[in-house]
Backbone as a chain_set.jsonl record, in Angstrom:
{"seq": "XXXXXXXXXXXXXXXXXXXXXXXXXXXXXXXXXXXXXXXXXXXXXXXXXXXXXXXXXXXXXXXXXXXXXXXXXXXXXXXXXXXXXXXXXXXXXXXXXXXXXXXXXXX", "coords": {"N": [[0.853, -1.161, 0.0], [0.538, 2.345, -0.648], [2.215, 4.959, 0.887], [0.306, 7.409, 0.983], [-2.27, 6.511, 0.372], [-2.23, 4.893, 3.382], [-2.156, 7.32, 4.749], [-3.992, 8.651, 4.107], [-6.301, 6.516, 4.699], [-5.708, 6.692, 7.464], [-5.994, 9.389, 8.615], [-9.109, 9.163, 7.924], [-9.871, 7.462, 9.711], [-8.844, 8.792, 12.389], [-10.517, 11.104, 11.81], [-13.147, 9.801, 12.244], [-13.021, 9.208, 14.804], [-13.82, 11.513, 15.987], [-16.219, 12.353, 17.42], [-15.66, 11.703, 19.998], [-13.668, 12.499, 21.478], [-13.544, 12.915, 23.975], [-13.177, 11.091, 25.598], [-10.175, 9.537, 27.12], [-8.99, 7.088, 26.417], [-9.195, 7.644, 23.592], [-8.391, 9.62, 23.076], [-5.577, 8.999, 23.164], [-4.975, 7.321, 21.005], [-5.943, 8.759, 19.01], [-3.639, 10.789, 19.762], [-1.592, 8.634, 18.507], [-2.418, 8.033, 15.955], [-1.89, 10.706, 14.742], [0.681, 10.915, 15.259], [1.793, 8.779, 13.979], [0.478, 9.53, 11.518], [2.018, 12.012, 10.628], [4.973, 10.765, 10.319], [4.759, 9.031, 8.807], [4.604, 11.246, 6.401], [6.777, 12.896, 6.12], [8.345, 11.077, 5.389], [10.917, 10.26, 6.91], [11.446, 7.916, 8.021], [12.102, 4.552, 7.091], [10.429, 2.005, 4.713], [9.792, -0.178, 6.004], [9.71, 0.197, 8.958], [7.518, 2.379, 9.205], [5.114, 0.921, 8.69], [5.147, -0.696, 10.793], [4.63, 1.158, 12.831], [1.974, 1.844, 11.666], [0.588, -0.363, 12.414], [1.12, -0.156, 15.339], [-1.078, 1.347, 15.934], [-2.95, -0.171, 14.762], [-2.843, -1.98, 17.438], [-2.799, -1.031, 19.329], [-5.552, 0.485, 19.135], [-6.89, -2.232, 18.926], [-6.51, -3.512, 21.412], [-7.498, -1.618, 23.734], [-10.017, -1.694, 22.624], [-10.486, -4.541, 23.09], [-9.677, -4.498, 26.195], [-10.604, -2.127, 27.587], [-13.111, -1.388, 27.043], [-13.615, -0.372, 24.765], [-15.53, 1.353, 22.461], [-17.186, 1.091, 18.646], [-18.71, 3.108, 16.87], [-21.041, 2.656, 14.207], [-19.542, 4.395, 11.803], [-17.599, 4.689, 12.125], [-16.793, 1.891, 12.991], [-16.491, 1.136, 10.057], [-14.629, 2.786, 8.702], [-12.707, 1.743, 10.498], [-12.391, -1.019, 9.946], [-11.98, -0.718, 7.677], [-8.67, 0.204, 7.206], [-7.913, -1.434, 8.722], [-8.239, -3.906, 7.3], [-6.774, -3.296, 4.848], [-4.114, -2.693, 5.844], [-3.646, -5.707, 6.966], [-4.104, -7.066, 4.389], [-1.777, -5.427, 3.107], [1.089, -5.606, 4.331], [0.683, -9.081, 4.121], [1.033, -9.128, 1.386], [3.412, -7.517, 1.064], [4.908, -9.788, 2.467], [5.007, -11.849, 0.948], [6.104, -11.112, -1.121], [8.723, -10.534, -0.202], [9.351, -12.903, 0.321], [9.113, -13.917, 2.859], [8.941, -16.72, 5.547], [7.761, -18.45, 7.668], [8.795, -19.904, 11.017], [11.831, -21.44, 10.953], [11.643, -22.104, 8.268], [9.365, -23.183, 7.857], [6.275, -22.954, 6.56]], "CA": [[0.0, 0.0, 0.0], [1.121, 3.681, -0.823], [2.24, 5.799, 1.871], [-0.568, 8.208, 1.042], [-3.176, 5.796, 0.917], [-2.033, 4.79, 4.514], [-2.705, 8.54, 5.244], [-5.617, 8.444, 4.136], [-7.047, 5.919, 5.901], [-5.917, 7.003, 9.391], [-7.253, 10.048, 8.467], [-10.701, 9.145, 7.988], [-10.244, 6.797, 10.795], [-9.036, 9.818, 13.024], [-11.689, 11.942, 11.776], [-14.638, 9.165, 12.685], [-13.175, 9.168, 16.241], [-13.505, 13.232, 16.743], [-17.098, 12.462, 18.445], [-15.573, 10.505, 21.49], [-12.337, 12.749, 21.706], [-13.239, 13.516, 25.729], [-12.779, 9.154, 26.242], [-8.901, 9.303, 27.72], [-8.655, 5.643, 25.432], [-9.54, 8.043, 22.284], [-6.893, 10.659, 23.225], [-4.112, 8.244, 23.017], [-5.548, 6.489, 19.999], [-5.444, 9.706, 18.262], [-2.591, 11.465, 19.262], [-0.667, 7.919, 17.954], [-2.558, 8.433, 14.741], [-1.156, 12.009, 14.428], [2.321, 10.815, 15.391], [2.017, 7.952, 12.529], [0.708, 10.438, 9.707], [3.13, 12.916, 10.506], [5.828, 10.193, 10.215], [4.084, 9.033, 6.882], [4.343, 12.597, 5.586], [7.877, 13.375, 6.606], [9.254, 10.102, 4.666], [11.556, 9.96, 7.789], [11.843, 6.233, 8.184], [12.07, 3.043, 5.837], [8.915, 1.235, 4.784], [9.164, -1.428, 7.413], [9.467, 1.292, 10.137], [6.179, 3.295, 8.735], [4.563, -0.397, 8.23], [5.574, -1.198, 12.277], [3.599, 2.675, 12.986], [0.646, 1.644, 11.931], [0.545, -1.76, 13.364], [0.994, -0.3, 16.872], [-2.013, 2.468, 15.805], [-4.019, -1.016, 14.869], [-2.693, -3.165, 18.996], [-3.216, 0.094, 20.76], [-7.189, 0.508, 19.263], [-7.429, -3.509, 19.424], [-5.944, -3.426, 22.971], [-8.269, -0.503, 24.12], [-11.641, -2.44, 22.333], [-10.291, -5.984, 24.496], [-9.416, -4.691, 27.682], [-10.738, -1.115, 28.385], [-14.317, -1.177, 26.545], [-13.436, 0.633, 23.502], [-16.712, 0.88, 21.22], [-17.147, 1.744, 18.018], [-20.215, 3.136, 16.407], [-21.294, 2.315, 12.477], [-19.043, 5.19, 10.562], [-16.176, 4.574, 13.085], [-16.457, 0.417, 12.527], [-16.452, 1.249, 8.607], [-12.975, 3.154, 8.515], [-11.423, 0.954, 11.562], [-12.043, -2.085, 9.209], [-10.639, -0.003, 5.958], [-7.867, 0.735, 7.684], [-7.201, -2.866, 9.039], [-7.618, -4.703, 6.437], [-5.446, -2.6, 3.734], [-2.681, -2.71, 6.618], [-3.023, -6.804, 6.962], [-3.539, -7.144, 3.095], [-0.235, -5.2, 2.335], [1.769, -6.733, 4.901], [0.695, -10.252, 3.617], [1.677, -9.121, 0.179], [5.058, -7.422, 1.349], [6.064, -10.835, 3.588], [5.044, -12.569, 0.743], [7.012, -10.707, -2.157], [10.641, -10.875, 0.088], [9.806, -14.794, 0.85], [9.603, -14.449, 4.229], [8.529, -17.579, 5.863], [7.709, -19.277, 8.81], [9.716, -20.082, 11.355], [12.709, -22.701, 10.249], [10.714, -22.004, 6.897], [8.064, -23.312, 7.058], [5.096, -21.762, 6.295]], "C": [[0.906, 1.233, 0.0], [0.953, 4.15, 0.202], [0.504, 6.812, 2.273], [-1.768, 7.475, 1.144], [-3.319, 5.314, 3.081], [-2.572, 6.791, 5.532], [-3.749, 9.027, 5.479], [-6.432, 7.752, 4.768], [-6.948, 6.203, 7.697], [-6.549, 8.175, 9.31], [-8.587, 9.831, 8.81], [-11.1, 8.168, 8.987], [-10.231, 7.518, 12.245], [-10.47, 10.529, 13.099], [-13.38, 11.113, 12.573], [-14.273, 9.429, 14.205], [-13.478, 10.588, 17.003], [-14.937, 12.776, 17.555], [-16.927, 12.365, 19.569], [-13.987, 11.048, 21.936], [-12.505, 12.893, 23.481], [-12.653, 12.449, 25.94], [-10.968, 9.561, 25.972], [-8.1, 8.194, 26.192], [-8.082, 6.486, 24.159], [-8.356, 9.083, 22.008], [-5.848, 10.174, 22.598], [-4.499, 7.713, 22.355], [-4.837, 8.034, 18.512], [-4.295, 10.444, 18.399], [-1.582, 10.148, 18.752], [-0.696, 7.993, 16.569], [-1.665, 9.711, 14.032], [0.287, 11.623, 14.289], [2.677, 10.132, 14.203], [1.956, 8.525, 11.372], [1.748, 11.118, 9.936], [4.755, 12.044, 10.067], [5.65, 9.901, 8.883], [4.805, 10.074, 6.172], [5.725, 12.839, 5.269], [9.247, 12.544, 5.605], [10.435, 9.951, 5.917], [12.045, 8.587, 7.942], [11.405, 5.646, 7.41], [10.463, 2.601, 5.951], [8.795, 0.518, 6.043], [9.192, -0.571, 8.977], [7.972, 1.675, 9.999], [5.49, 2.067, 8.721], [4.09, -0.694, 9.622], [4.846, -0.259, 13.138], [2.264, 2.09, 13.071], [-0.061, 0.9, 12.644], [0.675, -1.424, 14.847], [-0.464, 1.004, 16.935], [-3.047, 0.559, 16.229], [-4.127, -1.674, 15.984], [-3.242, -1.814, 19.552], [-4.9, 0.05, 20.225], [-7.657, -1.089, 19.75], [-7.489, -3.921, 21.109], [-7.539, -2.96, 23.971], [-10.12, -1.583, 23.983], [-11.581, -3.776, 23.266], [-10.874, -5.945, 25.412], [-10.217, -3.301, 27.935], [-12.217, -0.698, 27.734], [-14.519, -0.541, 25.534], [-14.919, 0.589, 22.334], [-16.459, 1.466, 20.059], [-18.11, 2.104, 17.556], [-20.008, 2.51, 14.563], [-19.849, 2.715, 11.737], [-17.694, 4.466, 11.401], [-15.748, 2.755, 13.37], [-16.002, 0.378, 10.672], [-15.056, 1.977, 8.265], [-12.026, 2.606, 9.125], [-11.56, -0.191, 10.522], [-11.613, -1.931, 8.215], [-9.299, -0.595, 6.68], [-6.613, -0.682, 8.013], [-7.283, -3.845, 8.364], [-7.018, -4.602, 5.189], [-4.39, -2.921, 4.539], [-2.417, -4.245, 6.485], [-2.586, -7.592, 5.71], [-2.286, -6.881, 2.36], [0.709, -5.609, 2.841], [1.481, -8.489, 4.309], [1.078, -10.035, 2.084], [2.952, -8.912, 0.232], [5.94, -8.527, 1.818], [6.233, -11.528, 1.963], [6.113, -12.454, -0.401], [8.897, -10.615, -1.724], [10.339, -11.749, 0.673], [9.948, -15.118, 2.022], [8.5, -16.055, 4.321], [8.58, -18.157, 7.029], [8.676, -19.725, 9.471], [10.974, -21.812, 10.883], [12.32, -22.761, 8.762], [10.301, -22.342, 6.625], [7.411, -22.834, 7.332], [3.633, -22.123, 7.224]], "O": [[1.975, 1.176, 0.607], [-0.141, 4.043, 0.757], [-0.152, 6.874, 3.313], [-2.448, 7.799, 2.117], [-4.309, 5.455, 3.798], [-3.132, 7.087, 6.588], [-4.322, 9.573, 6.422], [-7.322, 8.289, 5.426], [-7.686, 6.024, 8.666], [-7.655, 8.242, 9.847], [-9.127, 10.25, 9.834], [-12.282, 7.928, 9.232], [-11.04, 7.251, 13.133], [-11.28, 10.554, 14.025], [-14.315, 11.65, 13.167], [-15.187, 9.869, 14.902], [-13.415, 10.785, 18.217], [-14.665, 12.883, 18.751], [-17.761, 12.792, 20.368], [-13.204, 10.332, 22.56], [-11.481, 12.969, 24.161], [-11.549, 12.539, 26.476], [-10.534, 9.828, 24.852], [-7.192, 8.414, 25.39], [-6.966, 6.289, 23.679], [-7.652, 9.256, 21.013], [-5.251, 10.718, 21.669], [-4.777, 6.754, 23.074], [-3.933, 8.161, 17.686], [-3.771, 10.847, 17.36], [-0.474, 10.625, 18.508], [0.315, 8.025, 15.869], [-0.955, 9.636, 13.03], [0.984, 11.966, 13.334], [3.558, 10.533, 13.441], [2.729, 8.398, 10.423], [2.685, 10.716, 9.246], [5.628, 12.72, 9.523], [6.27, 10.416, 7.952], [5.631, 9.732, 5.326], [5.953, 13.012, 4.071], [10.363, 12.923, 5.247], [11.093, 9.002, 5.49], [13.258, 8.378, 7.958], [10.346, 5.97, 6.872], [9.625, 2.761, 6.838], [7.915, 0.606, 6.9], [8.578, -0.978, 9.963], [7.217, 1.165, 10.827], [4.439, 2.7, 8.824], [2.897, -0.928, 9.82], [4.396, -0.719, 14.187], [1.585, 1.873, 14.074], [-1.035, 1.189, 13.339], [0.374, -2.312, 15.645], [-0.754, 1.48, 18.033], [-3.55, 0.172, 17.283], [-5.238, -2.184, 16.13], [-4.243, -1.815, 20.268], [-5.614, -0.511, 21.057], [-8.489, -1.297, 20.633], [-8.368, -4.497, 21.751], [-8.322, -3.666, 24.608], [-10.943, -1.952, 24.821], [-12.481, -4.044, 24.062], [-11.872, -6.551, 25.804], [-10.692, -3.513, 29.051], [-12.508, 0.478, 27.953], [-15.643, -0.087, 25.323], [-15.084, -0.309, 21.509], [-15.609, 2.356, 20.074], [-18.925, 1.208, 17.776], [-19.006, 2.083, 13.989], [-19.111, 1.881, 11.213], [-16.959, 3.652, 10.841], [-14.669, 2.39, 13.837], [-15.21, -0.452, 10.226], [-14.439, 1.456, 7.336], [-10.84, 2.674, 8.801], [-10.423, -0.367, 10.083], [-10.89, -2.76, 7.662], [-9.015, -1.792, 6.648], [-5.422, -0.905, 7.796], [-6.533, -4.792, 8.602], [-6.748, -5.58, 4.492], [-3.526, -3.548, 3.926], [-1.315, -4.545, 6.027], [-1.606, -8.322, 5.558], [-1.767, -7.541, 1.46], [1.515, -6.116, 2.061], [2.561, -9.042, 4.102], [1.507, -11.068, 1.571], [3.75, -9.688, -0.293], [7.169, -8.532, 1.752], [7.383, -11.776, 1.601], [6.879, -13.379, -0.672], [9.892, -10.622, -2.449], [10.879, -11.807, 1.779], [10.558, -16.093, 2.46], [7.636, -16.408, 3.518], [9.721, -18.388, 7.432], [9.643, -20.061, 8.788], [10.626, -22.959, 10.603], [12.851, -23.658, 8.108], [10.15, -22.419, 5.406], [7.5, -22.114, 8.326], [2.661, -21.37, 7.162]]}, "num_chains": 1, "name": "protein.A"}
């Protein structure tokens, strides 16, 4: 997936959460988002850095929905599942295009 696509989606996954910004959870949800686009934007670090970003955007909301009651409503389930399954789709294309493999290699 393109950087900017990745932007895009936290974006509009940011933006669904502005209703629920008082929730503490939502705070720290979003300012990680912010920290990740801005890193996006900046080109600062290698793909698999920016890749490793988002992936702690997607444990910290999964975390939060687990353990601390995190809900989501309609619009704000409809961009969290964009979001997460472009990120696991392009990771399963990236492992699969440099051959990674399973541990001892197998798959």
């Amino acid at each position: 997936m393109e950087y900017q696509e990745y932007v895009s989606l936290l974006e509009a996954f940011r933006l669904s959460l502005t209703a629920a910004e008082n929730n503490p959870n939502v705070v720290q949800i979003v300012d990680q988002i912010n920290e990740t686009i801005a890193h996006l934007k900046t080109g600062k670090y290698h793909a698999v850095a920016l890749t490793q970003e988002v992936f702690e955007v997607i444990d910290l909301v999964n975390k939060n929905m687990a353990f601390k009651g995190l809900k989501l409503n309609a619009y704000q389930s409809k961009a969290w599942n964009r979001l997460k399954e472009k990120s696991y789709q392009s990771y399963s294309q990236d492992r699969n295009a440099l051959g990674f493999s399973g541990a001892f290699g197998v798959n």
